[in-house]
Structure formats: C-alpha cells, structure tokens
TIRO-2110 file (N, C-alpha, C; in Angstrom, 1 decimal):
// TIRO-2110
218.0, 33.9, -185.6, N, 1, A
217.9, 33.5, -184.2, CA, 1, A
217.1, 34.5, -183.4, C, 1, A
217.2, 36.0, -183.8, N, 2, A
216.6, 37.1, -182.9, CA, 2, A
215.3, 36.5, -183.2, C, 2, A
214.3, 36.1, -184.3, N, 3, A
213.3, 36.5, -185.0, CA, 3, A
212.9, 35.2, -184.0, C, 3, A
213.3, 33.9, -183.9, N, 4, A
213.1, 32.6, -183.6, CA, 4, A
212.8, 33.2, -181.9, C, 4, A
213.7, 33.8, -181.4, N, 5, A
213.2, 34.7, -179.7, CA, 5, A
212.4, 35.3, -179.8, C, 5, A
212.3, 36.3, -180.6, N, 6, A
211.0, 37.3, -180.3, CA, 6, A
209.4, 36.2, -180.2, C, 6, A
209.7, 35.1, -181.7, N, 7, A
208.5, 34.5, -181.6, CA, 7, A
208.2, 34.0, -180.2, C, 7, A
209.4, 33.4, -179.4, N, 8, A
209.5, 32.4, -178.2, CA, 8, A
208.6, 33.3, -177.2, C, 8, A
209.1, 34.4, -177.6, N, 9, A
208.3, 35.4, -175.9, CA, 9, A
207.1, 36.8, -176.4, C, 9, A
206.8, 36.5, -177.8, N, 10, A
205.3, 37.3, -177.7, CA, 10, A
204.3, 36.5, -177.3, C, 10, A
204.0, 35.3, -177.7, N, 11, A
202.6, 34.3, -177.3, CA, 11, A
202.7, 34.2, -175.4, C, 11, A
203.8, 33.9, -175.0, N, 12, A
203.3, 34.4, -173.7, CA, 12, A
202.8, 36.3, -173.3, C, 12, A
203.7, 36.7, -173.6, N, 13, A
203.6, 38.4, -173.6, CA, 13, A
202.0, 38.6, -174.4, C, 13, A
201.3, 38.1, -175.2, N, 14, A
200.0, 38.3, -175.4, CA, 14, A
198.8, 37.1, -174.8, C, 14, A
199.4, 36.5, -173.9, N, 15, A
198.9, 35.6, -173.1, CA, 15, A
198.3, 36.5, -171.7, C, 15, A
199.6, 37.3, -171.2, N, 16, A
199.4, 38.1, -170.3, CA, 16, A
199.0, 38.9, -170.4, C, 16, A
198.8, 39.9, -171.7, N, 17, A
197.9, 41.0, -171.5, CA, 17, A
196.1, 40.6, -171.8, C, 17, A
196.6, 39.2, -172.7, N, 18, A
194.7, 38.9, -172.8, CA, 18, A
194.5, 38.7, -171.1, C, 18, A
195.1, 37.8, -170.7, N, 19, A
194.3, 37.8, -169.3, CA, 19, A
193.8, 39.4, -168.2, C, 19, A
195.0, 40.0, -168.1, N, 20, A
194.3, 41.4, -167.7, CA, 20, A
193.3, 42.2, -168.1, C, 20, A
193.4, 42.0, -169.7, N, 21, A
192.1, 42.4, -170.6, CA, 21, A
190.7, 41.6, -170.0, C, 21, A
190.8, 40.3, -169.8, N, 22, A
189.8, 39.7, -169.5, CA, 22, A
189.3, 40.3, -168.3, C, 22, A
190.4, 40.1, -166.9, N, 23, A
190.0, 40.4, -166.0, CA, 23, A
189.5, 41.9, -166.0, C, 23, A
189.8, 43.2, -166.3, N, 24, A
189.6, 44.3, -165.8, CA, 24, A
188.2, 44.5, -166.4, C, 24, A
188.4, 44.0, -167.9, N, 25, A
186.5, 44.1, -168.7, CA, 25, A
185.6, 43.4, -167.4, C, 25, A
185.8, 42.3, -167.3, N, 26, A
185.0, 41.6, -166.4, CA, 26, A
184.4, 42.7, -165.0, C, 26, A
185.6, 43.0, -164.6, N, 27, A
185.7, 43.8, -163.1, CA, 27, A
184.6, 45.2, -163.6, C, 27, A
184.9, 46.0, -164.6, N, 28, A
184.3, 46.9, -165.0, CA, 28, A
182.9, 46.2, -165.5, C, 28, A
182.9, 45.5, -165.9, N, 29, A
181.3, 45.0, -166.1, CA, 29, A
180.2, 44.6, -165.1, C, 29, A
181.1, 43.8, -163.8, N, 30, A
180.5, 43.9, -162.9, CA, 30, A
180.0, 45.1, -161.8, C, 30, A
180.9, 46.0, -161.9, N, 31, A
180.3, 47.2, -161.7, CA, 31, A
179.2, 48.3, -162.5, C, 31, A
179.6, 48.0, -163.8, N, 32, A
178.5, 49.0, -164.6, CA, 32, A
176.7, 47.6, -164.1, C, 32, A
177.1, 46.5, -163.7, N, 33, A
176.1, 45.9, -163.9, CA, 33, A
175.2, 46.1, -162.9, C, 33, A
176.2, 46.4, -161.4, N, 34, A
175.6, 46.8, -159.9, CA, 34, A
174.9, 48.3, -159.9, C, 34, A
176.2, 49.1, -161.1, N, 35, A
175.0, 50.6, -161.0, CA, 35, A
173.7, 50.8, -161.9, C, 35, A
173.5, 49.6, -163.2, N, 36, A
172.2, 49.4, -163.4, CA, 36, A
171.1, 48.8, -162.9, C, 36, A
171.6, 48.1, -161.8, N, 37, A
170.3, 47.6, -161.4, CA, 37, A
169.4, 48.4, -160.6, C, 37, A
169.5, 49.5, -160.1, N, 38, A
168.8, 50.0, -160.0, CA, 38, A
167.5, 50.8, -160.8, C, 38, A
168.3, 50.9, -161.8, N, 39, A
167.3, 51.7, -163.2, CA, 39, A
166.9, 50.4, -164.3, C, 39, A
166.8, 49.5, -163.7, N, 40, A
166.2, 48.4, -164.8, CA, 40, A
165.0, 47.9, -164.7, C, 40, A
164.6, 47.8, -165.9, N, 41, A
162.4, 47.3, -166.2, CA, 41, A
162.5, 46.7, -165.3, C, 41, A
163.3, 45.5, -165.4, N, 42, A
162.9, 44.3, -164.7, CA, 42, A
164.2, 43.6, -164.2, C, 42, A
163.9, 43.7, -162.9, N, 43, A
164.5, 43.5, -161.9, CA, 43, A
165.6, 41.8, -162.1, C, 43, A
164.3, 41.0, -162.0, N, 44, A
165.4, 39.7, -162.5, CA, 44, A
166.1, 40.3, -163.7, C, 44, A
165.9, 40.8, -164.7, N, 45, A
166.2, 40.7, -166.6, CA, 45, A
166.8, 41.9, -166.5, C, 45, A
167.5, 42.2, -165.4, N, 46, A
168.5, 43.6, -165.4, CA, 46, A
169.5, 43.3, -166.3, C, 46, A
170.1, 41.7, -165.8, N, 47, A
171.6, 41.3, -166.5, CA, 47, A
171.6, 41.4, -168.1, C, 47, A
170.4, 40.8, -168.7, N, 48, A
170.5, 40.9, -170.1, CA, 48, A
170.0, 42.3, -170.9, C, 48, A
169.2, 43.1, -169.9, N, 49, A
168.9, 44.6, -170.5, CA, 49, A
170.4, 45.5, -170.3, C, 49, A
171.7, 45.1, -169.1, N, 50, A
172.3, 46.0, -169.1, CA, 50, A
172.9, 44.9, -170.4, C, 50, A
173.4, 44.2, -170.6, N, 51, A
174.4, 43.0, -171.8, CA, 51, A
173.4, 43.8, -172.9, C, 51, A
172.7, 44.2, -173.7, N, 52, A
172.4, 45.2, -174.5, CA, 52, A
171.9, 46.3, -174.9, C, 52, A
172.9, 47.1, -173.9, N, 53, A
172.6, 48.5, -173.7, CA, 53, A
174.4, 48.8, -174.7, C, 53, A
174.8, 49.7, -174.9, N, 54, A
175.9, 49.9, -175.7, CA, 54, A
177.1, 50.0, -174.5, C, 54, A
177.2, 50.1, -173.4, N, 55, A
178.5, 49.7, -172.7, CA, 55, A
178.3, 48.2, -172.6, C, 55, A
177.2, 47.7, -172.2, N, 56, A
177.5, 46.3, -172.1, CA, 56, A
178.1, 45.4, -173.1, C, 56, A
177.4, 46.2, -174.2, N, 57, A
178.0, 45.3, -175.7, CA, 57, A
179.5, 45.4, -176.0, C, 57, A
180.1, 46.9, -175.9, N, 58, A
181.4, 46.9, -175.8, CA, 58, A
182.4, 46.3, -174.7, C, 58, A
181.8, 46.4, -173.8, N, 59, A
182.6, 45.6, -173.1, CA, 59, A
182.2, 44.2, -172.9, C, 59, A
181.2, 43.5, -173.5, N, 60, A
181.3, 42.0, -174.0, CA, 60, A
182.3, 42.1, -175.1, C, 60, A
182.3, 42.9, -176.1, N, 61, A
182.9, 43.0, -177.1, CA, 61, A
184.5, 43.0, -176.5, C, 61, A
185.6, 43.6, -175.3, N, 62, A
186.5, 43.4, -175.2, CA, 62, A
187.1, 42.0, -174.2, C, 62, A
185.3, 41.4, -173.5, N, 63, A
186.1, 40.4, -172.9, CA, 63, A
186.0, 39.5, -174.0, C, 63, A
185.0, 38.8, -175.0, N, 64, A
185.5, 38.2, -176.1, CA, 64, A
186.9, 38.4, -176.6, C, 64, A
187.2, 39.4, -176.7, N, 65, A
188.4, 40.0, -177.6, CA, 65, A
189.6, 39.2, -176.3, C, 65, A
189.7, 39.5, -175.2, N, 66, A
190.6, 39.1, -173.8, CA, 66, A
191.1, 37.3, -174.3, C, 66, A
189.0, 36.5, -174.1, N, 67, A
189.8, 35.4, -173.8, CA, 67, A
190.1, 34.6, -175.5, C, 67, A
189.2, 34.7, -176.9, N, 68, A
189.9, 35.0, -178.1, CA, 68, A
191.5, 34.4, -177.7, C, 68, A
192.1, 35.9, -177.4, N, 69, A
194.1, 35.9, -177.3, CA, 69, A
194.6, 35.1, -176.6, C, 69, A
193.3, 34.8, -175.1, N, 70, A
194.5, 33.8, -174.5, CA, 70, A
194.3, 32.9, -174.7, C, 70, A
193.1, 32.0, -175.3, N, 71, A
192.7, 31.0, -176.2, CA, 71, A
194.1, 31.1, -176.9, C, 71, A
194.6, 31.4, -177.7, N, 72, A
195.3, 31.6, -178.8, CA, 72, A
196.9, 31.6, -178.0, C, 72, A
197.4, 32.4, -177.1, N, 73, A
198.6, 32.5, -176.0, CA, 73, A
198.5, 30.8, -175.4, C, 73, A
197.2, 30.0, -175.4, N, 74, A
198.0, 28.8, -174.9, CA, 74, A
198.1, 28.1, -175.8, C, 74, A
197.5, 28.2, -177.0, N, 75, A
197.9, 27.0, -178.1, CA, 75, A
199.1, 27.9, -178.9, C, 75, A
199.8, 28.6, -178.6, N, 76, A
201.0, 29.3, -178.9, CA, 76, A
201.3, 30.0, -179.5, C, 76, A
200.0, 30.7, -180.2, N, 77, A
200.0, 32.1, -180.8, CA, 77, A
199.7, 33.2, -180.3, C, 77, A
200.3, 34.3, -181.3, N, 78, A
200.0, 35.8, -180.4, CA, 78, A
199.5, 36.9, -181.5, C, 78, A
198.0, 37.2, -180.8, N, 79, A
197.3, 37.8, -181.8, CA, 79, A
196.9, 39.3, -180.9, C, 79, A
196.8, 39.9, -181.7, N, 80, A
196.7, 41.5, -181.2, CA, 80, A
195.5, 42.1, -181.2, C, 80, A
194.9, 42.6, -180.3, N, 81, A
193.5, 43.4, -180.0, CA, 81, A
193.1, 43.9, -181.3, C, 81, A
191.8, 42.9, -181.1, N, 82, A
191.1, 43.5, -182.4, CA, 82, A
190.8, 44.6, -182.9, C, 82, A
190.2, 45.9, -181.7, N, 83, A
190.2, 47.0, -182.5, CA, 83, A
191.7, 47.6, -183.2, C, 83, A
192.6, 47.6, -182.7, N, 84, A
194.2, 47.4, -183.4, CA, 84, A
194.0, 47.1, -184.8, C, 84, A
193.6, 45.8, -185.2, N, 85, A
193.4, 45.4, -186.8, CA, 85, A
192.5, 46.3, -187.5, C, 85, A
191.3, 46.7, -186.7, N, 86, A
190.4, 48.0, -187.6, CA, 86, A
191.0, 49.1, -187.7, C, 86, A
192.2, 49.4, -186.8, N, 87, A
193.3, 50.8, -187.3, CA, 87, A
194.3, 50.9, -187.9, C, 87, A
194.9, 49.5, -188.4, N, 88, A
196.0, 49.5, -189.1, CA, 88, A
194.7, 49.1, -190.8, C, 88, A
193.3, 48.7, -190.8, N, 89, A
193.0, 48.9, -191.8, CA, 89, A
192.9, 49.9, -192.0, C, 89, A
192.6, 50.7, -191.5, N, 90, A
191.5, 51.7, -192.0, CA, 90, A
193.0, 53.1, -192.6, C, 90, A
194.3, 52.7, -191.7, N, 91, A
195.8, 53.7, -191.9, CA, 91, A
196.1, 53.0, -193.4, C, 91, A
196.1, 51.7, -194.0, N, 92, A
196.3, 51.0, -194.7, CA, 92, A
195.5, 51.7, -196.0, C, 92, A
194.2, 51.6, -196.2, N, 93, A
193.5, 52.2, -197.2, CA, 93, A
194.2, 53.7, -197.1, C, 93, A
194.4, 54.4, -197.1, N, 94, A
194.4, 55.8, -196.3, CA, 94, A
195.6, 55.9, -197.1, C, 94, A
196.5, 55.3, -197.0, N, 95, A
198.0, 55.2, -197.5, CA, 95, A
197.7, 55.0, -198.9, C, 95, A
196.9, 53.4, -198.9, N, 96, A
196.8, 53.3, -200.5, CA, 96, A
196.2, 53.9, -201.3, C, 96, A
195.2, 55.0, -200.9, N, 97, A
194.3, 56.0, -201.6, CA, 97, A
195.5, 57.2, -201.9, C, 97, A
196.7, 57.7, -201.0, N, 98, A
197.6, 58.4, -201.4, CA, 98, A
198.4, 58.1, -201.5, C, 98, A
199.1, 57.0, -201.6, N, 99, A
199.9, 56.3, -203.6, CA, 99, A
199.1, 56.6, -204.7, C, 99, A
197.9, 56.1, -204.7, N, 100, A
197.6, 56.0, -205.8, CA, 100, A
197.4, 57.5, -206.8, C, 100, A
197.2, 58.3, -205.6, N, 101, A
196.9, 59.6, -206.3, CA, 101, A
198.3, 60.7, -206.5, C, 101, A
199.6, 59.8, -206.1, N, 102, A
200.6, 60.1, -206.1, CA, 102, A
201.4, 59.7, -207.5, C, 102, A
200.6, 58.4, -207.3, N, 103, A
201.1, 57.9, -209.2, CA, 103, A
201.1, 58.8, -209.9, C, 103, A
201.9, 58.8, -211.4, N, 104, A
201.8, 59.4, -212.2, CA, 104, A
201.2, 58.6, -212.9, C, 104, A
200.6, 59.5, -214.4, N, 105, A
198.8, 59.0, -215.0, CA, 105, A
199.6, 57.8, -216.3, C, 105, A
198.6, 57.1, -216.6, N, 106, A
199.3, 55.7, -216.7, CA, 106, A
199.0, 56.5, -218.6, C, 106, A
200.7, 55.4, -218.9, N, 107, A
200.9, 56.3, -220.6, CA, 107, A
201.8, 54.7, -221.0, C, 107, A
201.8, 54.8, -222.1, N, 108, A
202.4, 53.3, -222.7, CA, 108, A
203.7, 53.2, -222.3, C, 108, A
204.3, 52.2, -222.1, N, 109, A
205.9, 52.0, -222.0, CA, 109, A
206.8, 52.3, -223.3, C, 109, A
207.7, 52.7, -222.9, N, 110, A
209.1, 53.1, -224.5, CA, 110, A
209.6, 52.3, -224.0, C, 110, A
210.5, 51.9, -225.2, N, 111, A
211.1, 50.9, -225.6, CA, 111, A
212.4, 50.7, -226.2, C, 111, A
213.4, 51.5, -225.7, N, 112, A
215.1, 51.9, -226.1, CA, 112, A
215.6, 50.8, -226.3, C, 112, A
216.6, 50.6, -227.7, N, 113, A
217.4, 49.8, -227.7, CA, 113, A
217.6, 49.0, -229.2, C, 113, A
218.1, 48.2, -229.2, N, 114, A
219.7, 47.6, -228.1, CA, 114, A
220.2, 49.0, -227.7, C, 114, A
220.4, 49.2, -227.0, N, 115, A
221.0, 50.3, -226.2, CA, 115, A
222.6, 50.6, -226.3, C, 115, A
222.9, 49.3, -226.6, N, 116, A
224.3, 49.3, -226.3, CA, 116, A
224.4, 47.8, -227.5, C, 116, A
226.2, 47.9, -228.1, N, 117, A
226.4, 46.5, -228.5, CA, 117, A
226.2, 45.6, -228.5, C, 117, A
225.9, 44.9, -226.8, N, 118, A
226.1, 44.0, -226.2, CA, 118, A
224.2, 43.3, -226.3, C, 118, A
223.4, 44.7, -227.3, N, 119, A
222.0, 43.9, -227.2, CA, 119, A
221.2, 44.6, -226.1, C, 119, A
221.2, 45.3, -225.0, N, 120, A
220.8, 45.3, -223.9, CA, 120, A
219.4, 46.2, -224.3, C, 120, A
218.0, 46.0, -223.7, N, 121, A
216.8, 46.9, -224.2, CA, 121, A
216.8, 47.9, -222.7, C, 121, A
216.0, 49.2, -222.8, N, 122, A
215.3, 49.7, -222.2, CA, 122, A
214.2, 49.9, -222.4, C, 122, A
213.3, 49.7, -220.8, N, 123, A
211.6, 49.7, -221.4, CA, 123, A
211.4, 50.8, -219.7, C, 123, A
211.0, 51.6, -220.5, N, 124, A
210.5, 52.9, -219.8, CA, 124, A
209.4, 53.0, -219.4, C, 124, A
209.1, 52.8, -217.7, N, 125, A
207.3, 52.7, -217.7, CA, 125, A
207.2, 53.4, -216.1, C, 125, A
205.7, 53.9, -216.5, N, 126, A
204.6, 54.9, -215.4, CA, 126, A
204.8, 53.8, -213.8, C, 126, A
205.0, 52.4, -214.5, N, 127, A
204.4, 51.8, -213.3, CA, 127, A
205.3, 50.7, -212.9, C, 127, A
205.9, 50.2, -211.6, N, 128, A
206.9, 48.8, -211.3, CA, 128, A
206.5, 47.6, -211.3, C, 128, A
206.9, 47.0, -211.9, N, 129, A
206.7, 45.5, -212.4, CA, 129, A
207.6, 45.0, -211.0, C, 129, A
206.8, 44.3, -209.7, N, 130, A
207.1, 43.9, -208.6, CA, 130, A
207.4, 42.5, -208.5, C, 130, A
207.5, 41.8, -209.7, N, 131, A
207.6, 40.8, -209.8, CA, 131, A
208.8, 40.1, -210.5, C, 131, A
209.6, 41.5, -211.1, N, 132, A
210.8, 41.3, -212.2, CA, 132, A
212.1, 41.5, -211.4, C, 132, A
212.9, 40.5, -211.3, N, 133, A
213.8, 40.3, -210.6, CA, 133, A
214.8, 39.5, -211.3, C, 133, A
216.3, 39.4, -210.7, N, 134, A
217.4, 39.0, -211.4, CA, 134, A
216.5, 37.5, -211.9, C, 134, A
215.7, 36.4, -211.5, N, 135, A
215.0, 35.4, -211.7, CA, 135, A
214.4, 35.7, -212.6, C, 135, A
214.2, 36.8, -213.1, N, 136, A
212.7, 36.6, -214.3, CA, 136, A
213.1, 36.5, -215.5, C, 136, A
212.4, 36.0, -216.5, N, 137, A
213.1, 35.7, -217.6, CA, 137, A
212.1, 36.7, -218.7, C, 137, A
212.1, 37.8, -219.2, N, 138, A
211.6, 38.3, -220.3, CA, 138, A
211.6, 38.3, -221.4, C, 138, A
210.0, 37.5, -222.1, N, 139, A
210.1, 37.5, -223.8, CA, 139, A
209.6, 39.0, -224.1, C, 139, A
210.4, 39.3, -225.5, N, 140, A
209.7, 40.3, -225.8, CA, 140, A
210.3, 39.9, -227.6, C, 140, A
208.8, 40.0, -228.8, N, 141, A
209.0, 39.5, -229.5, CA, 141, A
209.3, 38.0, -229.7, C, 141, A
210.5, 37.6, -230.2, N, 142, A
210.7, 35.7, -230.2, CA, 142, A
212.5, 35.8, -229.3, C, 142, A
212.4, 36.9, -228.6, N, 143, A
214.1, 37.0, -228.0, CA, 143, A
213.4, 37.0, -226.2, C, 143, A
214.3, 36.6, -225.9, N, 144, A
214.2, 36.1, -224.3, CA, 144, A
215.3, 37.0, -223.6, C, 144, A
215.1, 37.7, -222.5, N, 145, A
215.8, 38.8, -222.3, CA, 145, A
215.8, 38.3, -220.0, C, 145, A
216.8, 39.0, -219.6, N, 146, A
217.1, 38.9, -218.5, CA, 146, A
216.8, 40.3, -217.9, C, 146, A
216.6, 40.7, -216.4, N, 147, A
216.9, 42.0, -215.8, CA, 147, A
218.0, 42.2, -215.6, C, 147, A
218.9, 43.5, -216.0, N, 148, A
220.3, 43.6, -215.7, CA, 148, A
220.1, 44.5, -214.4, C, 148, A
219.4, 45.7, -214.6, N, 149, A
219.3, 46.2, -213.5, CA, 149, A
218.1, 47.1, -213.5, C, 149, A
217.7, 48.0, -212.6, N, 150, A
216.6, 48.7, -212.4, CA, 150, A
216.6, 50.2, -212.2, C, 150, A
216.8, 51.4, -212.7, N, 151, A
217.0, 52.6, -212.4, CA, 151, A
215.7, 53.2, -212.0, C, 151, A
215.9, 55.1, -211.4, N, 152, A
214.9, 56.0, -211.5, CA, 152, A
215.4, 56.6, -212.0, C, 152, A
213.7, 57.4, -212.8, N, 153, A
213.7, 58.5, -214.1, CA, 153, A
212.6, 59.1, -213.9, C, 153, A
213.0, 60.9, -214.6, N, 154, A
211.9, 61.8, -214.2, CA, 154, A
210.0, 61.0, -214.7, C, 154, A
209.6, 61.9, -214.4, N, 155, A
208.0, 61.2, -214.6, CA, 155, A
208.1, 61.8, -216.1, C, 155, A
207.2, 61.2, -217.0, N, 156, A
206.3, 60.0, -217.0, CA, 156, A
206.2, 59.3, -216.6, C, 156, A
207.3, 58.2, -216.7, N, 157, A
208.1, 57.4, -216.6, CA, 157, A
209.2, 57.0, -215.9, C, 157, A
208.7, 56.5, -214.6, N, 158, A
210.0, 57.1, -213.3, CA, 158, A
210.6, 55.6, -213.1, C, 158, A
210.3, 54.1, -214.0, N, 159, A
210.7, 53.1, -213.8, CA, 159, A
211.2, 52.8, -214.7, C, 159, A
212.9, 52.6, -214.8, N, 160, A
212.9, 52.4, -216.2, CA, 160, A
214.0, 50.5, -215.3, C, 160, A
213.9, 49.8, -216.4, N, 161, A
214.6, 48.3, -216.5, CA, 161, A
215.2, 48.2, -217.4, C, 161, A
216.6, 47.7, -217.3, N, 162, A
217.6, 47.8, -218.6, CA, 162, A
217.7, 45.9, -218.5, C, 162, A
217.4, 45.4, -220.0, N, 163, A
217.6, 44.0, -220.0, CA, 163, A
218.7, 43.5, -220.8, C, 163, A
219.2, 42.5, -220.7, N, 164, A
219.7, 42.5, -221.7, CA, 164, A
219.8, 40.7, -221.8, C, 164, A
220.5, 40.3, -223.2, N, 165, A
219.8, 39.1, -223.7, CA, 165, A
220.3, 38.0, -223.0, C, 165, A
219.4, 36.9, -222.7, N, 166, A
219.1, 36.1, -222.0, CA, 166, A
220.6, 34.9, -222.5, C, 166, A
221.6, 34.1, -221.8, N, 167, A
222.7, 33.3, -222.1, CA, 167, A
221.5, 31.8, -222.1, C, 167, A
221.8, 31.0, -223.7, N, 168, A
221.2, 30.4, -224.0, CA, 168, A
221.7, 29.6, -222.5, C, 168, A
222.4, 29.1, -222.2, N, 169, A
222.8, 28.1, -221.1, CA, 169, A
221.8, 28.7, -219.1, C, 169, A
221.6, 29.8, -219.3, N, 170, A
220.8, 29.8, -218.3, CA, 170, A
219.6, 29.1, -218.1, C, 170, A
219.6, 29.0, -217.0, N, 171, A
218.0, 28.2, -216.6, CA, 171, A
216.6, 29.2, -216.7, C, 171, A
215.7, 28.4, -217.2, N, 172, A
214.5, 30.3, -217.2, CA, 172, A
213.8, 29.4, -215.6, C, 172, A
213.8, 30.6, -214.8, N, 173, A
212.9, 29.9, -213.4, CA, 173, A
211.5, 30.7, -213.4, C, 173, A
211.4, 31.8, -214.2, N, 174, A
210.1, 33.1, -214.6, CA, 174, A
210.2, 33.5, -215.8, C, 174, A
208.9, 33.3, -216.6, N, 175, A
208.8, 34.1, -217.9, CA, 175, A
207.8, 35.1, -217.6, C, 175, A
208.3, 35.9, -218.3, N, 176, A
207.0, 37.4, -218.6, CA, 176, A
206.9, 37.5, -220.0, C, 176, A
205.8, 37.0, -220.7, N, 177, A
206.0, 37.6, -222.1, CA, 177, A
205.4, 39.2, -222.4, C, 177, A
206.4, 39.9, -222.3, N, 178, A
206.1, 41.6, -222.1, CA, 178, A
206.1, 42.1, -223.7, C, 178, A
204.7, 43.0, -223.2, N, 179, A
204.1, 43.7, -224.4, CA, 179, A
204.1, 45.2, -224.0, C, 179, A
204.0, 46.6, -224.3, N, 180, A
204.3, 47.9, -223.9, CA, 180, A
203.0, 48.3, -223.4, C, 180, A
201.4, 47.4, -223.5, N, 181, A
200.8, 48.3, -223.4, CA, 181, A
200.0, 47.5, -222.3, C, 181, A
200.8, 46.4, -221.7, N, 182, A
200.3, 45.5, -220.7, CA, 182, A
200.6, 46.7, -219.6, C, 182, A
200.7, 47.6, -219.3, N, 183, A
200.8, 48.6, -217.9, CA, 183, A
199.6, 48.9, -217.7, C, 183, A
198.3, 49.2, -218.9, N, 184, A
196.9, 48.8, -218.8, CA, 184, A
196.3, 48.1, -218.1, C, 184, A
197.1, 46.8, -218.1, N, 185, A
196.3, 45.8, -217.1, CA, 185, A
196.7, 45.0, -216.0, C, 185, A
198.2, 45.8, -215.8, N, 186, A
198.7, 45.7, -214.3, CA, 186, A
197.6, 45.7, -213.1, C, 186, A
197.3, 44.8, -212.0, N, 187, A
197.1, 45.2, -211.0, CA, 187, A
197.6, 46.4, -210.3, C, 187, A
197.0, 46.6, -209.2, N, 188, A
197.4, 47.9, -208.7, CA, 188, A
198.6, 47.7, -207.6, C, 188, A
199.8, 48.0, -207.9, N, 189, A
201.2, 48.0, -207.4, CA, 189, A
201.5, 49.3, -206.5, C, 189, A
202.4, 48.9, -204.8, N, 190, A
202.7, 49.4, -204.3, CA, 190, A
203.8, 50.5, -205.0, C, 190, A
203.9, 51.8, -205.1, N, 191, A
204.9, 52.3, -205.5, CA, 191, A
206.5, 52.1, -205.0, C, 191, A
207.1, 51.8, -205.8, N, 192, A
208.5, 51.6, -205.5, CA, 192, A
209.3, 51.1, -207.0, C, 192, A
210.6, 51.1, -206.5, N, 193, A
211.7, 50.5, -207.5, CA, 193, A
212.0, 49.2, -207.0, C, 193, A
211.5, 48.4, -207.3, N, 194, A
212.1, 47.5, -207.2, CA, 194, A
213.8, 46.8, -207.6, C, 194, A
214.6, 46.3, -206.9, N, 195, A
216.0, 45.9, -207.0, CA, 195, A
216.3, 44.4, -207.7, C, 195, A
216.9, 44.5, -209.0, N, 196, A
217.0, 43.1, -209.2, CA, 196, A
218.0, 42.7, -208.6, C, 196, A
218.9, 43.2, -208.1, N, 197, A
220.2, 42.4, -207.2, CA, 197, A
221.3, 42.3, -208.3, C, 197, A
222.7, 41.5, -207.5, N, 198, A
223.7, 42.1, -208.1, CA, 198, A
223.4, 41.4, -209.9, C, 198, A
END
C-alpha cells in the first residue's frame, strides 16, 4: 500500500519540478539571449548564433530535459533529470570496477561430500550462483540435488552451498546441470551470498 502512494504522488511531484525546470531555463535563456545581442554577426541571426554557442545548447539541453518530464508527469509517469542518469551511471561502473577487483581470482569449485548420511554435497566456490535458490533444482552427475542452504567461507572460496538430494515427489520448477569448472563461464555476478530461504 506505502509503495502503491508513493507511486500516486511522484508523477505529480515530477510534473512540478519539470515545469519550474522549464520555466527558469526559459527565463535564463531569455536573458542570456538579450545580453548577446549586442555582440552578434548578425543582428536578425543573433537567436540561432546565441542557440549554438555552448550556454545556449545547455540550456536547450535542460529545457528539452523540463518539458521531456512533464510530457511524461501528464501521461503519469515520473522520470528524473537526465543529467542524474549520467551520475548514477558513471557511480555504477565505478562500483562495478571495485567489486570486481575485490573478487577473489577465479579457481575451480570443491566438491565435499555426501557430507553427512543423509547424502547432502558441498560445492565450494570463488563466485555466487545468483540464481540458486530454495526453487532450483541441481544435477550433478545422473543425481538431482536441492539448495539446503548457503554459507560464508574464508577466500578462495568464500561461497560455499550445501545440497542435499532432491525428494523424488518434489516438483523441479529450475534445473542447473552443475559442473566444477562452469565458474569459468559465469557471467559477471554482483558480489554477495545469496539466501536460499528457510
């Protein structure tokens, strides 16, 4: 219900700041436009020499960006100042360049087990499988295996997954057919532990 309100009252709330956006760019343009006419070639062709001079472009560039949002505030969406998106990219890479160099250096997965009586494997790995959850169903070899749960462990190897064997009567909703040396050709994963739940 909170999430269903917040949606209700940001597309107006970015309705209203695109319109001030629009208006103040405008207001500042028409002044930078009054103090170039004085210094322009050509007198009629002042408007389009100041429109490509580098304040004019930027501030075309934020009244586009103004009406863009409120374009968007009346058909009921709420979208955030574009230079904004070039700063959450550019924090974004920046982050993902120091995970990656935070990782530990990629080494084959171990393979513990039956661990216990009851069948259960450990598979010990550099990297998190973001996709392995109480839902996933793991072959390894011709045995079908379940996530029981997910721990941390010192490096090499700071992910480890303890499975254990799959109850013929469950339903499989995800298979992984897992091999030790498939961490090779993982995509590149946010670091974390992921939780298979209870």
């Amino acid at each position: 219900m909170f999430g269903h309100q917040a949606r209700t009252y940001l597309a107006p709330a970015a309705g209203v700041t695109a319109f001030f956006e629009t208006v103040i760019v405008s207001l500042l343009y028409a002044r930078g436009l009054v103090d170039y006419f004085p210094s322009a070639s050509i007198g009629p062709a002042a408007f389009l020499e100041y429109f490509f001079t580098w304040q004019g472009l930027l501030l075309a560039f934020f009244f586009l960006d103004g009406v863009l949002r409120l374009l968007a505030a009346i058909a009921g969406q709420a979208l955030g100042i574009m230079p904004l998106y070039a700063l959450v990219w550019i924090q974004d890479t920046f982050e993902k360049r120091a995970a990656r160099k935070k990782q530990t250096p990629l080494v084959v997965d171990v393979m513990e087990g039956p661990a216990s009586p009851n069948g259960e494997l450990r598979i010990c790995s550099c990297r998190p499988r973001r996709n392995w959850d109480r839902w996933m169903t793991v072959m390894y070899g011709d045995r079908l295996y379940e996530i029981a749960r997910a721990e941390a462990a010192p490096p090499p190897r700071p992910y480890v997954y303890v499975l254990r064997p799959k109850p013929e009567s469950k339903v499989i909703r995800g298979l992984h057919r897992y091999h030790p040396e498939e961490v090779f050709s993982l995509k590149d994963d946010q670091p974390g532990l992921p939780s298979p739940g209870p």
